[in-house]
N, C-alpha and C positions, 0 to 999 in steps of 0.2 A: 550647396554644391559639393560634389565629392571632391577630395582632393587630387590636385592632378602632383605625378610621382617623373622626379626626374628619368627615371629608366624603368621601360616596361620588364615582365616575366621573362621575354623571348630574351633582349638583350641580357638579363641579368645569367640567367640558364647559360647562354653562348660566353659571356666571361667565363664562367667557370669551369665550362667545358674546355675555354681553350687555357686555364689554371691547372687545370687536370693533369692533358695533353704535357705543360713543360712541368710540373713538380710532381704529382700522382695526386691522388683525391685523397690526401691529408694535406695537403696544400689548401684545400676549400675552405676555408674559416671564415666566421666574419672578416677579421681584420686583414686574412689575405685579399679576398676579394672585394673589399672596399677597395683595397691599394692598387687591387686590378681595375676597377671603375674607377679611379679617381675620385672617391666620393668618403663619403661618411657612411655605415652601416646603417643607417636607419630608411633609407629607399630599399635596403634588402627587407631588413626586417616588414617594414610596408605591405609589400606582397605576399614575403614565407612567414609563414608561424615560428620556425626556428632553423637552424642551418643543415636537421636532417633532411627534412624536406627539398631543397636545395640539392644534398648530395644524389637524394631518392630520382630527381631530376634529370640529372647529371649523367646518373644509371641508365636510368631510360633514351636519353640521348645518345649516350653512347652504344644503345641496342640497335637503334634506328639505323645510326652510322655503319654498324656491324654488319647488320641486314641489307643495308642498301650497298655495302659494297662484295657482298655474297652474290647477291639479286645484278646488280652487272656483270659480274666477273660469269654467271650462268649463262645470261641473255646474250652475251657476245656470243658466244658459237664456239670460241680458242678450243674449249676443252670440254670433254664428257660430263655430264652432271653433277657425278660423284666426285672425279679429279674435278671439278672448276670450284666444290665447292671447299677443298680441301686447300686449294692454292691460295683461295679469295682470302680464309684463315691465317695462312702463311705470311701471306701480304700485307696481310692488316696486322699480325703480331712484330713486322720489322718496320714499319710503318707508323705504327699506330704503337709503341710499345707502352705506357701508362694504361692507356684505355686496353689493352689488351691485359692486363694484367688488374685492371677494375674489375673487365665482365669476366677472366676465368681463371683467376689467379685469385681470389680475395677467400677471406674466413667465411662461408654460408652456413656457418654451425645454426645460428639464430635466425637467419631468411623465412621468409617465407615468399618472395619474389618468384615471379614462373617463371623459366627462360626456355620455356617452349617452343615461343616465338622464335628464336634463334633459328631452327629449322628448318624455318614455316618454306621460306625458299627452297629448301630441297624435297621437300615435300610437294611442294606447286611443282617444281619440274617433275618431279614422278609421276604424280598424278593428272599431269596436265597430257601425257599420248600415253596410255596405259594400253591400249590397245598396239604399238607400234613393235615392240620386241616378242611378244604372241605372234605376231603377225610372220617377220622375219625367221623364228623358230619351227613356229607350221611349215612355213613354206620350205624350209630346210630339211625337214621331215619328210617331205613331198619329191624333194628331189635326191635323194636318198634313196630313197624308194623305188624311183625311175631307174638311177643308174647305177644301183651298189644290187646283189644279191638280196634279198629279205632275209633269208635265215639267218646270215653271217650281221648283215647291220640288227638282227635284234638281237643277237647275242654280244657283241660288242655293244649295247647300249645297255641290257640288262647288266652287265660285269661293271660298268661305269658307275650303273645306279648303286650296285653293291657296295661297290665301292665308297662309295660317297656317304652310304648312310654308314658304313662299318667306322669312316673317319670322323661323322659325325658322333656315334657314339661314343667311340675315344676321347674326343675331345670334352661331349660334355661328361663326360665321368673324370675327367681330370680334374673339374671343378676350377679350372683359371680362366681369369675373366680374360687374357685376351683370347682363349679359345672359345670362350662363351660369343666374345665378341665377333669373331672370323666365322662363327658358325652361320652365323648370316648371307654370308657370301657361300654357303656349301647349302643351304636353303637353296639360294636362287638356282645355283647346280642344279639340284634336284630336280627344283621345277620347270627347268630350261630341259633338260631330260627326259620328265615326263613328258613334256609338248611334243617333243620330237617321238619321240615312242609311239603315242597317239595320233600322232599322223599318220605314223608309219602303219599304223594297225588302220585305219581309216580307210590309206588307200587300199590297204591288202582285201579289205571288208566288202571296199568298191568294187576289185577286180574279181571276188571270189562269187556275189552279185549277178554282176554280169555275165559271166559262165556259166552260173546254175539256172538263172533263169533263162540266155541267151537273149536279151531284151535289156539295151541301155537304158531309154526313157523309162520312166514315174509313170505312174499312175496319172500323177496329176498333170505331167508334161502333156498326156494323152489327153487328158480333159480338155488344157489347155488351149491342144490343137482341132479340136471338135468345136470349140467355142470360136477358133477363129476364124475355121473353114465357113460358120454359119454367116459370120459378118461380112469375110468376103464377096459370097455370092450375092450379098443386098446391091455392091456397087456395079454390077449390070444395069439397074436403072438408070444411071447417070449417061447423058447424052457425051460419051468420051470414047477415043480409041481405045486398043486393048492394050495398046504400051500404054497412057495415062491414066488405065486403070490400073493395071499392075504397078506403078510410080506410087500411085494414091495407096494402093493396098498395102507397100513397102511400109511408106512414110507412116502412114497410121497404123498400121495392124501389126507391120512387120512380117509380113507372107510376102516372101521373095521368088515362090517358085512361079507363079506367072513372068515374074521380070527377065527377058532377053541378055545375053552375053554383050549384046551389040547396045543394050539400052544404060547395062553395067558401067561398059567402057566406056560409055560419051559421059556421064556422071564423074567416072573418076578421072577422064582428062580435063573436065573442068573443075577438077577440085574441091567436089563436094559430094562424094560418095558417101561419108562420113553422113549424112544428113539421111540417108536411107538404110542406116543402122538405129533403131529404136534405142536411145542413150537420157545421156542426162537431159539435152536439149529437149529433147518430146515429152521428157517424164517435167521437166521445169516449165514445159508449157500450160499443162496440162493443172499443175498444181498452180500457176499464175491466175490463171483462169477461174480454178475453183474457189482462190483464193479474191478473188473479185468478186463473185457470187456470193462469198459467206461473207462481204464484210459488213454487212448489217448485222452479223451476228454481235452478242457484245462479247470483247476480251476478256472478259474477268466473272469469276465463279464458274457454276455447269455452261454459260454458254462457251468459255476456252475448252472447254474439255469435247464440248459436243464437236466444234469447229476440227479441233484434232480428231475427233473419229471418221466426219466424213471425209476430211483430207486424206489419211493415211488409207483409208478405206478405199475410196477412189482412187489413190495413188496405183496401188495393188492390186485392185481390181482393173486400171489399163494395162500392167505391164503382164496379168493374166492372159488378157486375150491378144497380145501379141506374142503371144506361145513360151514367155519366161526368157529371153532372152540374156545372156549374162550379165552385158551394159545396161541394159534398160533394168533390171536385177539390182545393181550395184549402184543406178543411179538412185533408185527407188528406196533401197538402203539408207543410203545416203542422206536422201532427204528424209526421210522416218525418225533417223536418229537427230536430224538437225531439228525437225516440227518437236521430237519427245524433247529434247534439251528446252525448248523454245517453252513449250507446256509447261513444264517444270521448274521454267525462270535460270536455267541453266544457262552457263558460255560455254558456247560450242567449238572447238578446233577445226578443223578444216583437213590437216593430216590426220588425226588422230579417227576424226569422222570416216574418210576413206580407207585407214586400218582395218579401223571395225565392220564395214561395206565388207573389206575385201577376206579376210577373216573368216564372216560368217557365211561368203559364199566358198571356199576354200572347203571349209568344215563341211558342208551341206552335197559338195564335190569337189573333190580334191583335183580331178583333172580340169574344172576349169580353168588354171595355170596355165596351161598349153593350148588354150582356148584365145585364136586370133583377135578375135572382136571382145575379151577379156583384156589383151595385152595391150591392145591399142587403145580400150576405153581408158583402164586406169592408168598409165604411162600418159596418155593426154592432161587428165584430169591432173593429176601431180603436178605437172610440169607449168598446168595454167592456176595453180594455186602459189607456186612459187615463183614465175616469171611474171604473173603479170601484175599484184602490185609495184615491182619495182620499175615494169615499162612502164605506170601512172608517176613513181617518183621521177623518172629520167624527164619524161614530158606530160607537164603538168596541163591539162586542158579544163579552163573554167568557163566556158562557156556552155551549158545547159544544152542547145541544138549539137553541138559535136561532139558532147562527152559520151554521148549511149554512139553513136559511131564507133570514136575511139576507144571504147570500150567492147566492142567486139572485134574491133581491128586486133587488139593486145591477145583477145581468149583466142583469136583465130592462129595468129602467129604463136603464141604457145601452145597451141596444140600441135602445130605441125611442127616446128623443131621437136616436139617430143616423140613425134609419130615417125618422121622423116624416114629415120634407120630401120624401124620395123619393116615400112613402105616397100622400099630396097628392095630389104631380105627377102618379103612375102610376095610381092609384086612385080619388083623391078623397076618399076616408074616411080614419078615426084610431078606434083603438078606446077606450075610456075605462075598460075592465073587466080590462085584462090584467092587471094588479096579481092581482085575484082570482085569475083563471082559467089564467095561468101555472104555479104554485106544484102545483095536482092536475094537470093536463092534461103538466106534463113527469113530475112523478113516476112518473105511469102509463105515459108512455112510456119512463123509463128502465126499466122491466122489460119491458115490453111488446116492444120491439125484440131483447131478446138471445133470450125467451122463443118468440118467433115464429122464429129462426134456427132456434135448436134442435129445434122443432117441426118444420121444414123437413129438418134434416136427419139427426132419429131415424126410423130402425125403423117402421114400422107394426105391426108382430106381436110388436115386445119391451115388455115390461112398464114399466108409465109412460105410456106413450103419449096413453091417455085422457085423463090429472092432466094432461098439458103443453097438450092442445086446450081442454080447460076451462077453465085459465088466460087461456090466449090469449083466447079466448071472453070468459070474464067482465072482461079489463082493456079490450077495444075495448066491450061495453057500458058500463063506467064511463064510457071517456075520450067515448064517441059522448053519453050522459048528461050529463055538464058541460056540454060543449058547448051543449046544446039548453036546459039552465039562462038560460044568459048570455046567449045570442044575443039570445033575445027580450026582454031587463030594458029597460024605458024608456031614452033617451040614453046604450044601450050605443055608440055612436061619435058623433063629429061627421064631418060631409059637407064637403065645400068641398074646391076643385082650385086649384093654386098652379100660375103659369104658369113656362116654364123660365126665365126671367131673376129672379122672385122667389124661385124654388128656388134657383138658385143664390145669390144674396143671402141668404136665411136662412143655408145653408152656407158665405156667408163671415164671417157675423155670428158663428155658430157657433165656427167657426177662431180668430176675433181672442179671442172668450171665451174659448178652454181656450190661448191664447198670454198672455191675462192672467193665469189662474189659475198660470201657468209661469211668469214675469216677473214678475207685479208692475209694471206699465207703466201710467201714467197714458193714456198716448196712447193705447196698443194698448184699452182700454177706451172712451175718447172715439173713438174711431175705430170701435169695434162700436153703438157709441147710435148712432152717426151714419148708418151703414146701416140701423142697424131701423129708426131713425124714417123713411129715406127708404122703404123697404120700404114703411111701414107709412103714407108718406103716400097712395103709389102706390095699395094695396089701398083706402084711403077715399074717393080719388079714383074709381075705376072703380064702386063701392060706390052712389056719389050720380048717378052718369052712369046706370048701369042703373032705379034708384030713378026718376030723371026720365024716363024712357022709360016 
């Protein structure tokens, strides 16, 4: 039988980490940390070969510790990347003082230890939304562009550049390492510069474009809409009125100009106009679907690969024939770059992902920015990526039948706090009923959409055929039915237009709240009451001005 040892590795390690901790790691000796075990050095000796290995231990322990209080001091949210990880240092060197003075304080003439690791943390947070500050700086570029001059902002942005590289040169021909060091930070200048610069030339590129040729749309936009006018015209055979064909042509194809102002309005007073915008919901249907269909494929080797071609393929190819819409765009992005991650055995982000969505439709056209059914997708999509695991934290539902409910209860209400203020500004109205009317009105159309493809592109003379038009049939009277429920219920919406500087004030009231709900910041809360109330003195002010008139 092996022999059994009064103290295991773990315990022996933890004495003399916490030996360390009060004397420093010359304090580690046999005979100290016997005296720290209570014991006799020979249950050390047992385990280690001799008492460098023990120290080599110790080392490592105290990395972990290091790392793992870098690694919280980031994940909390208090502070910026760079300052969180600068402070987690600080903290741990008045704190932690032996062990700070083991891992960066000691002789490494003779080492050969890596302590690469030490960074690994700030590196994970860099690398983990690398798309998210590109993103911010395009967009900065973009609005620049709108409302500053072009000659004068590229000549203030060339002088900058100048600049910056003339300070860089200085610095490295001085040859001192904190300049060597700081010039990192005159790097990211540059290239925060460069982005902006490039945009600015983007948009100029766009508008110079459109002048010469006098023709916004592509080429391809044109194709696009040749392919979708073809599919239209097939839903004539469907035994449906001409508003439920134009509903169907919305919801699937995305052809709105059959659809009535009068058929718009009863959709957005029931609080699901949203549904007749081609988005993530129709592109996630769509890939659910397909994603049912291939899973006899097998995951692993050429068959993952082949499953991600016809996905991505498909994907792209429905949000083609619904004429490239921005949403439906961005949804499709979205999930391309979540399937490639997925391929690849990658973890995927979720901000990071919609960055990159938003990013490469930006680049491709810079005025999608100003693009309604742009502002409203991704402002939704954000806002149900960051509220609504925490409405699963607040109420927990484990019961299997309610959870996919509440689980669109949660996407539905974060999407419209995110939407609300756009609402307002663009429309004037807010629905009051969507609660209800979400919950049937998508159900029907998660079948409805896949149900209509297939119908589209079965057979007429093969068997079946009828079952799939009668489906279709009877789910656009359901969904047209709901509809025509809710619209008319008494203070199915409130009325009222928020003008763009109180929009934007709601949005940044907004902001500061879900920065508190992430910190925990007394300030960052007094600092959001302090813009609603002025909002909200403003709105009473104009309120009693009209009233006197």
């Amino acid at each position: 039988m092996p022999p059994k040892f009064k103290f295991t590795r773990e315990e022996i390690i933890q004495a003399a980490l916490d030996l360390t901790r009060e004397s420093g790691i010359a304090a580690v000796t046999a005979r100290g940390l016997g005296a720290k075990l209570g014991s006799s050095v020979k249950p050390i000796f047992s385990l280690f070969e001799n008492m460098e290995e023990v120290q080599n231990e110790v080392l490592k322990a105290a990395e972990k510790l290091s790392q793992a209080r870098i690694r919280e001091t980031m994940e909390s949210g208090q502070y910026p990347p760079y300052k969180a990880s600068g402070i987690a240092y600080i903290c741990f060197a008045r704190e932690e003082k032996e062990l700070f003075k083991l891992l960066y304080m000691r002789d490494r003439s003779r080492e050969t230890f890596d302590e690469g690791d030490s960074i690994k943390p700030l590196i994970e947070e860099i690398q983990k939304r690398p798309f998210v500050r590109p993103l911010f700086l395009w967009i900065t570029g973009i609005l620049c562009y709108a409302f500053l001059p072009a000659s004068s902002l590229l000549y203030v942005l060339g002088v900058l550049s100048a600049l910056v590289f003339l300070f860089l040169g200085f610095s490295w021909g001085q040859g001192h390492a904190e300049l060597q060091y700081d010039s990192r930070w005159i790097w990211g200048a540059i290239v925060s510069v460069l982005i902006v610069c490039l945009a600015v030339e983007v948009c100029w590129y766009s508008d110079r474009r459109i002048a010469l040729v006098n023709e916004p749309a592509s080429s391809l936009d044109l194709l696009a809409t040749k392919a979708q006018y073809s599919l239209v015209n097939t839903f004539d055979r469907l035994r449906l009125s001409d508003e439920e064909k134009s509903i169907l042509a919305t919801l699937t194809l995305g052809y709105k100009k059959a659809m009535s102002r009068e058929t718009k309005r009863r959709f957005s007073l029931a609080g699901v106009s949203h549904i007749l915008a081609v988005s993530g919901f129709h592109v996630a249907v769509i890939c659910g679907f397909l994603s049912f269909f291939c899973s006899f494929m097998p995951r692993w080797g050429i068959g993952r690969w082949v499953r991600y071609i016809i996905l991505v393929g498909s994907l792209w190819g429905f949000v083609f024939i619904t004429g490239l819409a921005p949403s439906a765009v961005r949804a499709a992005l979205m999930l391309s770059l979540y399937l490639t991650g997925r391929a690849l055995r990658r973890v995927t982000d979720g901000y990071n992902t919609l960055a990159a969505a938003a990013f490469c439709m930006l680049a491709y056209n810079p005025y999608y920015l100003f693009d309604v059914g742009f502002q409203l997708s991704y402002l939704a999509v954000f806002f149900i990526l960051f509220l609504v695991p925490r409405f699963k934290e607040w109420i927990v539902v484990r019961n299997p039948l309610l959870a996919m409910p509440w689980e669109w209860i949660t996407v539905s209400i974060a999407a419209q706090i995110g939407t609300a203020l756009l609402c307002f500004y663009y429309f004037g109205q807010f629905s009051t009923v969507f609660l209800f009317t979400n919950l049937p009105v998508t159900l029907l159309a998660m079948f409805l959409i896949p149900f209509a493809f297939l119908w589209l592109g079965y057979p007429v003379d093969f068997y079946g055929y009828d079952w799939i038009q009668k489906i279709v049939e009877g789910l656009v009277h359901g969904m047209v039915r709901v509809v025509d429920v809710f619209s008319v219920m008494p203070y199915a919406t409130i009325t009222g237009r928020f003008s763009f500087f109180e929009m934007l004030g709601g949005y940044g009231f907004l902001v500061l709240c879900l920065i508190y709900m992430k910190i925990r910041e007394p300030k960052v809360l007094l600092a959001a009451l302090t813009l609603l109330l002025i909002i909200s003195v403003k709105i009473l002010i104009e309120l009693f001005l009209i009233a006197g008139n």
